[in-house]
N, C-alpha and C positions, 0 to 999 in steps of 0.2 A: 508429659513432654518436658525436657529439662531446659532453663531457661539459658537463652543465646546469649555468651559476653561477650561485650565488645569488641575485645582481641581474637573471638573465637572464628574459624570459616564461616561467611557470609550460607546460612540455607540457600540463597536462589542458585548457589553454583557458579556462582562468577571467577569463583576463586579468590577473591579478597578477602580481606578482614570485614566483620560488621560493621564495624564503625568508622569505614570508606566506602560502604556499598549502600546498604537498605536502612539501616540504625533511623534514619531521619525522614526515610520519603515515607509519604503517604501509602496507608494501606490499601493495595489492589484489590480490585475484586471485579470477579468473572461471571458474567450473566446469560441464560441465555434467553432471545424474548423471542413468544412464540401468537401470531396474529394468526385468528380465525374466522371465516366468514361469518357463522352462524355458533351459537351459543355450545361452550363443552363441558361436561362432568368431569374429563379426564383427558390423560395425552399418551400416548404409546410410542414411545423410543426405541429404533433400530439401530444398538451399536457399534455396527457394521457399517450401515451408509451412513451413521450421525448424525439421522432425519426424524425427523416427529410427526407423527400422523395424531388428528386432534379424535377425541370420542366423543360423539355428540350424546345429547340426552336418551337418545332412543338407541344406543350402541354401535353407533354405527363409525366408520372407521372415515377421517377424512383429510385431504392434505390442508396444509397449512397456506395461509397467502401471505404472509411474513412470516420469515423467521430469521435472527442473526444472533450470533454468540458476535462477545464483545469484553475488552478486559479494560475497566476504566479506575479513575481513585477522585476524591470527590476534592473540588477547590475551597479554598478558602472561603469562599461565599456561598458554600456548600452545593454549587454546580457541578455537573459530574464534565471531568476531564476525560476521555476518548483516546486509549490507549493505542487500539485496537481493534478491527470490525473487520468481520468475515459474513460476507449473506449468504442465506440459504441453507446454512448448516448448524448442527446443534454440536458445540466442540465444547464440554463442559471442562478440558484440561489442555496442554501444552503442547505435550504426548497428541493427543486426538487431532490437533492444528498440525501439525508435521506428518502424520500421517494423511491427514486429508490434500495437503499441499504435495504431495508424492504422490500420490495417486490420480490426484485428479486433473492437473498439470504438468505439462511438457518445461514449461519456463515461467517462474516470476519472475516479473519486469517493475523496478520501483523507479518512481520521476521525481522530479520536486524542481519547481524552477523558484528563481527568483533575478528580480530586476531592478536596473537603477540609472539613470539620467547621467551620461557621463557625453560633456563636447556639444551638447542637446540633440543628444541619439537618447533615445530608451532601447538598454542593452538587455535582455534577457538571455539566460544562459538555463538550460535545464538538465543537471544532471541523471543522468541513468545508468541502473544496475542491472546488470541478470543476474539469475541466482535458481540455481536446481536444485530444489532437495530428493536426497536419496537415502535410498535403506544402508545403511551400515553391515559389518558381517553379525552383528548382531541382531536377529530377527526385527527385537523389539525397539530399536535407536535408528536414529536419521541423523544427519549432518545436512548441514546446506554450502553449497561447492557454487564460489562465486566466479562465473565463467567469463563476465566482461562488464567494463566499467565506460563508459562515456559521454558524452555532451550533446546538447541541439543547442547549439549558438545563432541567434535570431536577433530585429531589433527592428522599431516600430510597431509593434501588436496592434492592430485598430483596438479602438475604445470598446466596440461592441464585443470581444472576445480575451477572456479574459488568459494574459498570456501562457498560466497551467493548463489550460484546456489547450492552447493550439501545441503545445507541449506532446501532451497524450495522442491528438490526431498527426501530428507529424513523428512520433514513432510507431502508433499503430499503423499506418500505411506505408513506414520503411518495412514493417514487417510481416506485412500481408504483401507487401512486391512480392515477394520469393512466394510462389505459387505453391508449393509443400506445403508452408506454413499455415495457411488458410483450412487446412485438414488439424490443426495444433491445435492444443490446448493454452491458453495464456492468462492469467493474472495480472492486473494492472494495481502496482501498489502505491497510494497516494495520499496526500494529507488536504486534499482539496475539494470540497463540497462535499462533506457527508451527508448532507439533509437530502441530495439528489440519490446517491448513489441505488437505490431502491428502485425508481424510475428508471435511470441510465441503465441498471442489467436487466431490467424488465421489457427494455425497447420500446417503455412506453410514453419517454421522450426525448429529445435529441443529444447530444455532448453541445451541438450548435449547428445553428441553419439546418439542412438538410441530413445531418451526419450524425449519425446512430450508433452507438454501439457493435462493433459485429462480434458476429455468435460463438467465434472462439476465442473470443477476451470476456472476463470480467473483472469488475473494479472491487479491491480491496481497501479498505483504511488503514494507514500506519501513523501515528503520529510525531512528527519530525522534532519536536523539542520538547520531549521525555526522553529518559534516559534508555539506555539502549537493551535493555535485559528482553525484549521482546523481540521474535525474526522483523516482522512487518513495521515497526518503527525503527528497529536496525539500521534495515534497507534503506526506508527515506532518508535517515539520518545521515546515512553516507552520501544519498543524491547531494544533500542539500550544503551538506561541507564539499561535494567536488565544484557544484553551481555557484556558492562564494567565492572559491580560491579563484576560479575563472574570473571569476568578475571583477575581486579586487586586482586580478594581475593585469586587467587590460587598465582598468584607472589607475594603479602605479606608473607600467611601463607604455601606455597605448597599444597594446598587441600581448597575445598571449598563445601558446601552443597546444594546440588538440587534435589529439590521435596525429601526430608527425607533421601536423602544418601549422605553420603562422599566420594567426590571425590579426587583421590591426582591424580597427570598430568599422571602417569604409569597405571592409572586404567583407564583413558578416553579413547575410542575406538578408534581403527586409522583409517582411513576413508575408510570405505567397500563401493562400490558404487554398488555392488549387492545385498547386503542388504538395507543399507540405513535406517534401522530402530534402536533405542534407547531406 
């Protein structure tokens, strides 16, 4: 392989030069881990679903109780940074993640809030994306067609609830309202408690209080402050530039406009968590 200069096109395909794109950030790297009840010799990959079944000592064929591919690069204190994180599936390439996001999903949905003390209201604003990927006329290409952009404007979160999680429950239940929807597939993509996210699609413990995961969402990782060469940190990354601009435009001007209304901080809803809807 001939060595990339500087001036030369960036490999990852950004279209840029090297040495505006990749030249300097940390080497990724893509893993995939695979958790077994019981002791394996081996593991058996299914192409096709992008699942791994484990092989025990006595050959016997068995499913996995963890598995997630994941594309990370290590920090300077050689802790690994978390680009990326998909459960349940074995996606050893880019190509395989776009394929799995097309097929197995009607809608990704990415959130990212963020908050700040403005009048002494605590303002949170959580922006969100949808985003469908689809096949191309090209068999083997996808594209991802980003079909709407918007806000959950809130303010007061109780302390017990941390304001990204009442984020994720007040769009998941604007979009289980519409009764169809509840038959959909959905992806929820976010840079907030990965250490849960295992439990959370497993149902086997809550988002908060009584309120669980329901069965046509699950939660993906994308990480909001890496750069953007990746769909799932993309996505956040655009959440979380729409959830600043909001933010700083009500503490410049005290009001700011979303989806055709004005909002000033006394008009934004204080956070109902039996409703949950905007």
């Amino acid at each position: 392989m001939s060595k990339v200069g500087k001036k030369d096109l960036c490999p990852c395909g950004s279209g840029k030069k090297f040495k505006k794109c990749c030249f300097l950030k940390k080497p990724r790297k893509q893993i995939v881990m695979v958790g077994s009840p019981e002791p394996l010799r081996g593991v058996h990959y299914d192409k096709e679903k992008m699942e791994f079944k484990g092989l025990t000592v006595d050959g016997r064929l068995i499913d996995t109780n963890v598995t997630f591919s994941q594309t990370h690069y290590d920090g300077k204190s050689g802790k690994e940074k978390v680009i990326s994180r998909v459960q349940d599936k074995a996606i050893p390439k880019q190509a395989d993640l776009f394929r799995h996001l097309s097929s197995s999903f009607d809608l990704l949905i990415a959130i990212d809030t963020n908050s700040k003390i403005i009048d002494e209201e605590t303002l949170s604003v959580s922006g969100v994306v949808h985003c469908v990927v689809r096949k191309s006329t090209d068999p083997n290409a996808y594209y991802a067609d980003f079909t709407w952009h918007g806000a959950i404007l809130f303010r007061n979160c109780p302390s017990e609830l941390h304001p990204e999680k009442f984020g994720w429950i007040a769009e998941i239940k604007r979009i289980n309202s519409v009764p169809q929807n509840r038959r959909r597939r959905f992806a929820l993509i976010t840079d907030h408690d990965l250490g849960n996210h295992i439990p959370f699609n497993k149902k086997q413990m809550p988002i908060y209080d009584n309120f669980y995961l329901p069965d046509n969402f699950q939660l993906m990782y994308g990480r909001s402050d890496s750069s953007d060469e990746y769909l799932l940190n993309y996505l956040v990354k655009q959440c979380d530039k729409k959830s600043s601009e909001l933010i700083s435009e009500i503490d410049k001007n005290g009001y700011c406009q979303n989806a055709g209304k004005r909002f000033s901080i006394n008009q934004i809803p204080v956070t109902d968590l039996g409703k949950a809807i905007f």
